[in-house]
N, C-alpha and C positions, 0 to 999 in steps of 0.2 A: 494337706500337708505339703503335697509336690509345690503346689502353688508358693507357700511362703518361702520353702528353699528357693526354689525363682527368687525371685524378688531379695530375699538375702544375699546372695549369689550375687544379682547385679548391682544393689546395695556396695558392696566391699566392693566391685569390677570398677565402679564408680569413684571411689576413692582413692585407688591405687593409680585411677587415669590424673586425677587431681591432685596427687602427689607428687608426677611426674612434672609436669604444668609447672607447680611453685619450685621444683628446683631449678628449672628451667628461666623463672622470672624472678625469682628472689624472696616469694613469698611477696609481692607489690598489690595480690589480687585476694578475694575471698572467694573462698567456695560457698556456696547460699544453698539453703538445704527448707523447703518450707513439708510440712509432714499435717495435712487435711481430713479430715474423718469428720463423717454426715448422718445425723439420723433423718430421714424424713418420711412421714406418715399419712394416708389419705385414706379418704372413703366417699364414698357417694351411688348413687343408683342409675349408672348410662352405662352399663359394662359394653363393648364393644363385643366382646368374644359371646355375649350373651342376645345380639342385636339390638343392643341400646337400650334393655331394663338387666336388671341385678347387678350385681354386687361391683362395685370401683376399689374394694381393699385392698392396698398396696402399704406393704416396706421397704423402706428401701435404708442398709446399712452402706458406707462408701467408707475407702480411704484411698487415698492416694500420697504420692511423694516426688515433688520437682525437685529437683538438682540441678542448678548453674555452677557449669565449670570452665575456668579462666584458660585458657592455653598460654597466651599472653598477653597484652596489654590493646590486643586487634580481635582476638578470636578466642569464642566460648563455645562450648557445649550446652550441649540442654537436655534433661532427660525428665520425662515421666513416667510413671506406672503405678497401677494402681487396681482395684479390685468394688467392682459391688455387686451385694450380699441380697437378695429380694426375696420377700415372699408377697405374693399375689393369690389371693381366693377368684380375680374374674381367670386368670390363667389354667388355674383351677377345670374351669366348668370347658375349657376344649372336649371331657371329656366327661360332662355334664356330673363332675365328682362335687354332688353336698355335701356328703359326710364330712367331708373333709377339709380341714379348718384354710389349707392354704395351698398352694405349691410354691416351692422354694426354687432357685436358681441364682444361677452366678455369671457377671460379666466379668473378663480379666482383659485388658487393656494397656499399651504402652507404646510411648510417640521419644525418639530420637532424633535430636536437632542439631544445626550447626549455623553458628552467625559469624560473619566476619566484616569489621568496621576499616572501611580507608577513610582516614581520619583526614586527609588532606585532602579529598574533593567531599568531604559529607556526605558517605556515601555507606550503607549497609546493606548487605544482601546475606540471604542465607537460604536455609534447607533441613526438611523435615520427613523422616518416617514415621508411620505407626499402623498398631495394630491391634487389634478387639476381636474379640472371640465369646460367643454367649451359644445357648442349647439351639437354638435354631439359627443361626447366622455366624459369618466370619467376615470381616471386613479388614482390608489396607489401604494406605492412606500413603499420599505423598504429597507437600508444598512446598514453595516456592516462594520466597518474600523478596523486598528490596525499599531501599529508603533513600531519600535524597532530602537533604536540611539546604535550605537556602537563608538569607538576608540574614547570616550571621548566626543560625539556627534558631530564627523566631518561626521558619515557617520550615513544614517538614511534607514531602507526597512520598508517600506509600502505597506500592501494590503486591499482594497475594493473589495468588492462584492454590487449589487445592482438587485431587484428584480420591476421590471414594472408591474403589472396588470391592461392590457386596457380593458375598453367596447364602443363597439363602438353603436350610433344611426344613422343606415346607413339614407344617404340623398341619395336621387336618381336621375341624371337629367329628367325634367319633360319631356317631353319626351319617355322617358324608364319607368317610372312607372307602377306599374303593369303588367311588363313583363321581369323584372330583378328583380333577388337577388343573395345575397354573400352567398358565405355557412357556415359563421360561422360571429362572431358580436364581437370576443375576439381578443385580442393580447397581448402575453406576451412578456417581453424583458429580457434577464438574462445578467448581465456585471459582469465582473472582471477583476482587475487590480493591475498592480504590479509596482512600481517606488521606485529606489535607487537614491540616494540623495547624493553627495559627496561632501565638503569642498575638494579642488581642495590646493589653499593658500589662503590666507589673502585677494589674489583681487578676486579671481574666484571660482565660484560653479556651478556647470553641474548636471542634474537628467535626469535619461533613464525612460523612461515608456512602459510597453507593456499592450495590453488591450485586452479583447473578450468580443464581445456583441452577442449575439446568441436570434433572434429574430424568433417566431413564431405564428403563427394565421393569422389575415386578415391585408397581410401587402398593400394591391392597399388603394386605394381613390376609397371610393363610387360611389363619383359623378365628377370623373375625367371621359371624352369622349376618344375616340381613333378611327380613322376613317381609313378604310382599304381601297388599294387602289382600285379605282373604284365603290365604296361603298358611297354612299352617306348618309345613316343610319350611327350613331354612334354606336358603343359599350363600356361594361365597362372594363376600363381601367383594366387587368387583370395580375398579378404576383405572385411566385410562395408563396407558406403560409410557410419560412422559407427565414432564410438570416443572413448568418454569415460575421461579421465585426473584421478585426482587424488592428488596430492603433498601431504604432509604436513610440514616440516620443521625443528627448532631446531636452534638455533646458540649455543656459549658462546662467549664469549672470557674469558680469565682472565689477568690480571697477573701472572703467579706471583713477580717478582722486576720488578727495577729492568733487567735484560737478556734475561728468559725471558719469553713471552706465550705459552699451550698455547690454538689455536682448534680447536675440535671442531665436529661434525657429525655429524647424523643425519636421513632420509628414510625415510619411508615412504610406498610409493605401490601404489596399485590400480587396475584399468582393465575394462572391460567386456568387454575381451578374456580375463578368466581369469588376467592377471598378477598378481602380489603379489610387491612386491619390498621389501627393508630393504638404505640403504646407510649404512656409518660412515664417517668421516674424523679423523685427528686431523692437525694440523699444529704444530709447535714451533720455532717463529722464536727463535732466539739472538743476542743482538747481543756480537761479541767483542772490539767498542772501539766509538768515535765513528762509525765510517762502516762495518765490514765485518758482514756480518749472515748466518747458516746458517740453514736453515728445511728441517730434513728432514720429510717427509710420507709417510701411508699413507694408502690408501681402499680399503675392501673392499665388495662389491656382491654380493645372491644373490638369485635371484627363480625363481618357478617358470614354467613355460611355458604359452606363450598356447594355449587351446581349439584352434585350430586346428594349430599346429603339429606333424607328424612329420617323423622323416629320409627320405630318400633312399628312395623305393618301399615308403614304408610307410601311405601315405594311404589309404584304402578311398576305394572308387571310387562309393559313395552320398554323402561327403560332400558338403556346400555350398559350404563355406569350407575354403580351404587353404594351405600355404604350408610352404617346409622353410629361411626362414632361420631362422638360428640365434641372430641377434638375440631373436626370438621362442620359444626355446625356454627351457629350466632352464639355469640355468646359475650359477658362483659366479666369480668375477673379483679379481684384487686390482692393485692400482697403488701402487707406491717411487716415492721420488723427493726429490732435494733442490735448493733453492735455494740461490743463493750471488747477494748484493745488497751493493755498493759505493754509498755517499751521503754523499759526506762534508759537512758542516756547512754550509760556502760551496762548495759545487759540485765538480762534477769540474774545470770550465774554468768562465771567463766571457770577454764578449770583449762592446764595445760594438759595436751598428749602425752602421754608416754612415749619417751625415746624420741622422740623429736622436741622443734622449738616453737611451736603451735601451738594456737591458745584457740582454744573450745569456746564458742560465746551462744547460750542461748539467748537469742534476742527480743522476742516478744513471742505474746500471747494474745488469742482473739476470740471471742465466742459471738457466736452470730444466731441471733434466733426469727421467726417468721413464721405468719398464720395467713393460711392465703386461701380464698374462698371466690368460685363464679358463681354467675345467676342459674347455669343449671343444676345448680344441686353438690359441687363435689366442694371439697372442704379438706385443707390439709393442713398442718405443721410441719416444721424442722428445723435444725438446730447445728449447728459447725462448729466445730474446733479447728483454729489455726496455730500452729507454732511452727516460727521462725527462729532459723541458728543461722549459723556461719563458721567457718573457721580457715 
């Protein structure tokens, strides 16, 4: 209950900032408001916390709500916040509990932004807080963006930088207590990232991206098991306290038609951990009049497994570093899925404020649904609601 006053609270703080803004600009700008809720549901048999046999059962409920607000006709706000709802049965067994259908937990989250455009060199920069908070970890967050448009703004370079500061509260499997710890309870993440952006012609636009993520402190799980062979005792899942990531990635988008737009997608990433991974995407938005819009989509993902990774009782017991989730192993993955998006011309509704001269416009509606399944075994669904307003 504390939780949604939060979020109500800053809800209305939000509004009253946005109020300010339009009498200041004349009402020239909108407030944009999109309001996000997720069901998604998995299962399979690699549980990590179990050392990679039993149970993958996971829920996950979300919602979330961005806010863009106008200052003036140079400078916006930007707000998030948002909440997800989980219950997990491999979370469960930290403390080897069968009986017991699940454990449930909560992440609460929210990121504080500010962009500012000089409109006369093409030029954007801006700046971001946030912050998340779940039962064993807190993390803050801070970025740094900037933009520069060239050749009449067909071509655009962009860089971010973003800073993670984690703490973690180790969970230990019950078990191991009082005879295990980590040697440290932090973990920082440092990213940067560079994307050009190119008007191609009239149909097509393509953007390159290269990124580094350089992670250090306690990157294993607590209370993930790992069982060596001929060892019947578990131990803690153990990896090295660094790990450099980089992603590679373009993007087309193509007009194909006056109602077909085909965007594609492709990644390529490697890590120091011994991964190499390639993932595609294509997605095909159809518009089938004025307002109703289909966008079926696929993404396939395959990468080989990280140095340390084996299954279940297969680790040698001279290794250093180890671990049997499965995330980190080989594996090839695909995800269906289609959109279906309602926007009609002048809103779904409108409706004026009271006491002011503001008009309320819900603007679209989106459901998004998706069945995604790898070669080892895990298998999930989920399903999105989007609604878009303004005012």
């Amino acid at each position: 209950m504390n939780k949604i006053l939060i979020v109500l609270c800053l809800f209305f703080s939000l509004q009253l900032i946005a109020q300010e803004g339009y009498q200041m600009q004349g009402n020239k700008k909108f407030v944009e408001i999109d309001i996000l809720a997720s069901y998604y549901d998995q299962d399979g048999n690699n549980g990590a916390v179990t050392g990679g046999i039993g149970t993958e059962a996971l829920t996950d409920l979300s919602q979330m709500i961005i806010v863009n607000i106008p200052i003036d006709s140079t400078r916006s706000i930007q707000a998030s916040f948002g909440a997800d709802i989980y219950t997990s049965a491999s979370t469960d067994n930290i403390d080897n509990n069968k009986s017991s259908a699940s454990s449930q937990d909560t992440r609460a989250y929210g990121n504080l932004g500010y962009t500012k455009k000089i409109l006369s060199k093409g030029l954007t920069y801006g700046g971001r807080l946030g912050f998340s908070n779940e039962y064993d970890y807190t993390s803050f967050s801070l970025g740094l963006n900037m933009a520069k448009e060239f050749n009449e703004g067909n071509t655009e370079v962009s860089a971010s930088s973003q800073l993670f500061i984690d703490q973690w509260r180790p969970y230990y499997p019950i078990e191991l207590r009082g005879d295990v710890s980590v040697p440290t309870t932090s973990r920082n993440s440092y990213n940067g990232q560079i994307t050009l952006a190119q008007v191609v012609n009239k149909r097509m636009q393509i953007a390159f991206s290269a990124e580094a993520i350089y992670m250090q402190g306690l990157l294993s799980t607590p209370f993930h098991r790992v069982y060596f062979e001929g060892q019947p005792k578990a131990v803690l899942e153990n990896l090295p306290n660094s790990r450099l990531k980089l992603p590679f990635s373009l993007r087309a988008t193509i007009f194909a038609s006056q109602n077909i737009v085909i965007r594609s997608y492709y990644r390529y990433y490697m890590d120091d951990f011994g991964i190499t991974a390639h993932t595609a995407s294509l997605e095909l938005p159809i518009k089938i009049n004025g307002a109703w819009t289909l966008a079926p989509f696929y993404r396939f993902h395959t990468q080989t497994g990280a140095d340390y990774f084996a299954p279940y009782e297969r680790h040698n017991q001279e290794a250093t570093y180890f671990t049997s989730d499965y995330d980190l192993s080989a594996l090839s993955s695909q995800k269906y899925g289609l959109a279906v998006g309602y926007a009609p011309i002048y809103g779904l509704s409108r409706a004026k404020i009271p006491l002011t001269n503001r008009i309320f416009m819900l603007e679209k509606i989106q459901l998004r649904g998706s069945y995604y399944t790898r070669d080892t075994g895990l298998e999930a669904f989920s399903f999105a609601l989007e609604i878009g307003m303004h005012f």
